[in-house]
C-alpha positions as semicolon CSV with decimal commas, in nm:
position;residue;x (nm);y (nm);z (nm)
1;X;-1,489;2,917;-0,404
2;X;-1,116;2,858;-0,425
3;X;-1,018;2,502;-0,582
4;X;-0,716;2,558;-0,453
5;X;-0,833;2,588;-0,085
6;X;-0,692;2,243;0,080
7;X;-0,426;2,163;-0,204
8;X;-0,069;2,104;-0,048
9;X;0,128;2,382;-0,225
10;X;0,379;2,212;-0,542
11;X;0,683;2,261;-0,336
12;X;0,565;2,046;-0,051
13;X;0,427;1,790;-0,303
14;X;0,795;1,785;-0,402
15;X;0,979;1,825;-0,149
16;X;0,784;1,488;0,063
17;X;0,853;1,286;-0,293
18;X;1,226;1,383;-0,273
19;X;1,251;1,323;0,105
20;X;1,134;0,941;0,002
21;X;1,433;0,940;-0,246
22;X;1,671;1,054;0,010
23;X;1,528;0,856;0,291
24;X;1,582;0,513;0,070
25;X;1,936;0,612;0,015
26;X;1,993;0,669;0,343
27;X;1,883;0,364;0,490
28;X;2,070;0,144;0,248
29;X;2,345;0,339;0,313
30;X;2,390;0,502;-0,065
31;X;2,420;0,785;0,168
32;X;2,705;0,708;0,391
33;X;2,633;0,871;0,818
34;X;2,798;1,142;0,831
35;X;2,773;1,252;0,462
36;X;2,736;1,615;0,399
37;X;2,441;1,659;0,178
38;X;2,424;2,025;0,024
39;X;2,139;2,174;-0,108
40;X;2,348;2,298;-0,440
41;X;2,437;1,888;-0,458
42;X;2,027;1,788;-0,464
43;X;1,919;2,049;-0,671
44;X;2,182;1,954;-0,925
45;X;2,102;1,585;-0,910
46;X;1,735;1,610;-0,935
47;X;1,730;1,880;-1,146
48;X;1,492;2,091;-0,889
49;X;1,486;2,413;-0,726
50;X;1,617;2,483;-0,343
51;X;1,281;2,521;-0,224
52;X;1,193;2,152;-0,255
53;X;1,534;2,038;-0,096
54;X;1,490;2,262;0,179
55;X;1,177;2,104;0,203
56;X;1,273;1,726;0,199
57;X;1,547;1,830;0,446
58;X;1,320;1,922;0,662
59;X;1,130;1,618;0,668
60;X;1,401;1,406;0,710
61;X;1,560;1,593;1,012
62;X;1,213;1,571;1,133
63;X;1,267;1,206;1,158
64;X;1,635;1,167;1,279
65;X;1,780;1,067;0,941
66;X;1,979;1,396;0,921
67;X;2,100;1,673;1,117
68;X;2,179;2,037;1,090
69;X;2,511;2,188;1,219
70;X;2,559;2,580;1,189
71;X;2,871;2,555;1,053
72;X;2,892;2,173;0,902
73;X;2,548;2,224;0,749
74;X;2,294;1,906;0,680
75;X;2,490;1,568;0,702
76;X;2,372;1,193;0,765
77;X;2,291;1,130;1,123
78;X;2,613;0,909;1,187
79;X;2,562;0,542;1,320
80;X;2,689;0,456;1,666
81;X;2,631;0,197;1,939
82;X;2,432;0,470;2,167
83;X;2,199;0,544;1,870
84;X;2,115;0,188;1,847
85;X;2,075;0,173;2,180
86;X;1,870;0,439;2,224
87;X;1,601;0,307;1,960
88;X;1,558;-0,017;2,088
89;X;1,504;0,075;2,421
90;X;1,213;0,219;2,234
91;X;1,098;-0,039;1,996
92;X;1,123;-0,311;2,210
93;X;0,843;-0,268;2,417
94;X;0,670;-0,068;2,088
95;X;0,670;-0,362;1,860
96;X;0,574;-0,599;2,145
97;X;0,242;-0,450;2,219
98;X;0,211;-0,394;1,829
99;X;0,223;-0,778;1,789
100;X;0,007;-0,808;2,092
101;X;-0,257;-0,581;1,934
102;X;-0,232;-0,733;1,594
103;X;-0,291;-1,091;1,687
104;X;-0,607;-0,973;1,888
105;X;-0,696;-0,843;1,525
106;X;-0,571;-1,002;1,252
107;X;-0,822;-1,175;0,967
108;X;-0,721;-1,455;0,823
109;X;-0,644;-1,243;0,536
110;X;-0,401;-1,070;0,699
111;X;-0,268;-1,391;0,881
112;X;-0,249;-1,572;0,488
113;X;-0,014;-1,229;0,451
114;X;0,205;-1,250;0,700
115;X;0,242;-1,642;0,593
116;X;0,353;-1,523;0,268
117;X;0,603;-1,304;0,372
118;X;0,777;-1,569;0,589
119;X;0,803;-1,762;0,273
120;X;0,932;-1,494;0,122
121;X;1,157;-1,463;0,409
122;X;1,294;-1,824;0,341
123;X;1,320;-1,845;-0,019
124;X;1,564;-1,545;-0,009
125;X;1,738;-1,639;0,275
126;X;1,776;-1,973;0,092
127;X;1,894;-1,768;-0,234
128;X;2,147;-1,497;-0,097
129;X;1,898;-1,211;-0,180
130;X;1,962;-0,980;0,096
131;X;1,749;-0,707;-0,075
132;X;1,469;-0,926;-0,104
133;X;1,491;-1,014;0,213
134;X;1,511;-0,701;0,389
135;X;1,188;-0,578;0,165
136;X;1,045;-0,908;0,296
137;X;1,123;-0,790;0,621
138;X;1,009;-0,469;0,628
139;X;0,654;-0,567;0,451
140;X;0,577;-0,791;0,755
141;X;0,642;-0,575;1,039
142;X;0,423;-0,310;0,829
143;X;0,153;-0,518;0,778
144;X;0,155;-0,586;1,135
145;X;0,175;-0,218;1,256
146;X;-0,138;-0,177;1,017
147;X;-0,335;-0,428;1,188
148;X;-0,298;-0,318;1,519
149;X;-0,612;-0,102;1,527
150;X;-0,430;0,190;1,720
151;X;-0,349;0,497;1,490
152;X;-0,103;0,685;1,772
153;X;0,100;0,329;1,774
154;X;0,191;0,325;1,428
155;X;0,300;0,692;1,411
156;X;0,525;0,666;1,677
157;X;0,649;0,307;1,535
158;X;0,668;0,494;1,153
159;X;0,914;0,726;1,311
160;X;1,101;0,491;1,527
161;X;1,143;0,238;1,228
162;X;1,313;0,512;0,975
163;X;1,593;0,518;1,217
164;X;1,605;0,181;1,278
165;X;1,557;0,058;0,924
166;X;1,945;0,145;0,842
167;X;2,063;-0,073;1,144
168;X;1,841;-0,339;1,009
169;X;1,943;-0,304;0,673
170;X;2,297;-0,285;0,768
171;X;2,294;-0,630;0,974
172;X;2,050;-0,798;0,737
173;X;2,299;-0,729;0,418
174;X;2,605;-0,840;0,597
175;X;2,498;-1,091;0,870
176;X;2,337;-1,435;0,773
177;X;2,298;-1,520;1,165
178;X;2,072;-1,214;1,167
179;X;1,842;-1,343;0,883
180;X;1,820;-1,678;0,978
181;X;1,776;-1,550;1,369
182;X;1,497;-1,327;1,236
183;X;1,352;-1,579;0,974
184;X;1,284;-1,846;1,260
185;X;1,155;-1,573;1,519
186;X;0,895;-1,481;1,285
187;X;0,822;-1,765;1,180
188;X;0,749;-1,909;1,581
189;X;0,552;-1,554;1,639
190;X;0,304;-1,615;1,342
191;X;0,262;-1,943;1,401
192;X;0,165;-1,869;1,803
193;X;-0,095;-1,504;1,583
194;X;-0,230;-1,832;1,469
195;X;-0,374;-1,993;1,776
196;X;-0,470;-1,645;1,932
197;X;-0,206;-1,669;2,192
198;X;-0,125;-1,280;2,289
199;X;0,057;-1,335;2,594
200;X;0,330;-1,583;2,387
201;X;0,366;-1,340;2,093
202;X;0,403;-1,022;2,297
203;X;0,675;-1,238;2,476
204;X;0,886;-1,367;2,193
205;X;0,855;-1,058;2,018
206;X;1,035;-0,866;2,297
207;X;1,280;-1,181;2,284
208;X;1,373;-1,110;1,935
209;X;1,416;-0,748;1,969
210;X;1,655;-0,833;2,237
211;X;1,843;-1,070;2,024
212;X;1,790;-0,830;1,675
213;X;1,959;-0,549;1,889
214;X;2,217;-0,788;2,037
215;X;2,328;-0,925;1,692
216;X;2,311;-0,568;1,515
217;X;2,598;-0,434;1,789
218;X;2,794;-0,721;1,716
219;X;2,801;-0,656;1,322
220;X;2,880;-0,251;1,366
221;X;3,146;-0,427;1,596
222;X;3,293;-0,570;1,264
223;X;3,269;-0,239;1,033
224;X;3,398;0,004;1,272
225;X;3,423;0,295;1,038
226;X;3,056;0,308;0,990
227;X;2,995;0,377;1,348
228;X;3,111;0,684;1,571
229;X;3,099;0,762;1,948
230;X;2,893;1,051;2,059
231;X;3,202;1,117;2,196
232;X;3,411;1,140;1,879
């Protein structure tokens, strides 16, 4: 029998490691939109071989983070006000019937979790730590895509959320309104996860992805050169 047989060959294994690296960069914004990203430019940097880079590439136009132009070759997908609004007419809805679904199943575990990360929230808010808040940020809407109990839900969120993290981390680094606006949403939502009360988190949820996307136009308002017009 081949031990091989199943085994996800090296360049793959590669390739999805360096596609994290890129992805992070991307999404706080190492990686400017509209950067041109060239194989020749990875290969050197990471010291690999094009097959892994094509690889990654791959991956990450797979989930919106870059795109491929005949002639411009693989850049940043650039930031604009119609991508934005685009994914939240998505997530909206998507992370309101994730909340929904996680408060019919969270343990008290998971609820001690999510109470921890609101903390979190607030001590770095409190501190300036914009980094540590966005991680923060990120680890509680994970935790509650994990709990939801619906496997199709959290792949389509997974993909959604790698375009949306660079929005977030965007308006999260440069806005306090949209930390403290997303510190005392979450903190309101947990506390109605605690009493069972689906209707009332599926309801403020949608409420502050209304607000999150409403606050995140309003910074790209300020940094103009970040965004671009499908039109451009």
């Amino acid at each position: 029998m081949n031990s091989q047989i199943g085994r996800p060959k090296l360049p793959d294994v590669l390739g999805l490691e360096l596609a994290g690296i890129i992805e992070s960069r991307i999404i706080r914004l190492e990686f400017e939109p509209d950067t041109h990203l060239t194989e020749q430019q990875i290969c050197a940097e990471f010291d690999v071989s094009r097959s892994p880079v094509r690889e990654a590439f791959r991956q990450l136009e797979a989930t919106g983070l870059v795109v491929r132009h005949k002639r411009r070759g693989v850049r940043v997908t650039p930031m604009s006000y119609e991508h934005v609004d685009e994914i939240y007419v998505v997530r909206t809805p998507l992370e309101s019937i994730a909340a929904a679904l996680a408060t019919e199943h969270a343990s008290e575990e998971d609820l001690e979790y999510l109470g921890q990360t609101v903390k979190q929230l607030e001590e770095t808010l409190a501190s300036d730590d914009a980094a540590g808040f966005f991680a923060a940020n990120i680890a509680y809407f994970e935790r509650i895509h994990s709990i939801t109990g619906n496997a199709t839900l959290q792949n389509i969120l997974r993909t959604i959320e790698k375009q949306a993290m660079r929005y977030r981390y965007f308006a999260h680094r440069y806005s306090k309104d949209m930390q403290k606006s997303s510190t005392a949403n979450l903190r309101r939502i947990l506390d109605r996860m605690r009493k069972r009360d689906v209707e009332g988190v599926k309801a403020d949820t949608e409420a502050m992805m209304v607000q999150a996307h409403e606050l995140i136009v309003n910074v790209l308002k300020q940094y103009p050169a970040l965004t671009k017009s499908s039109e451009d």
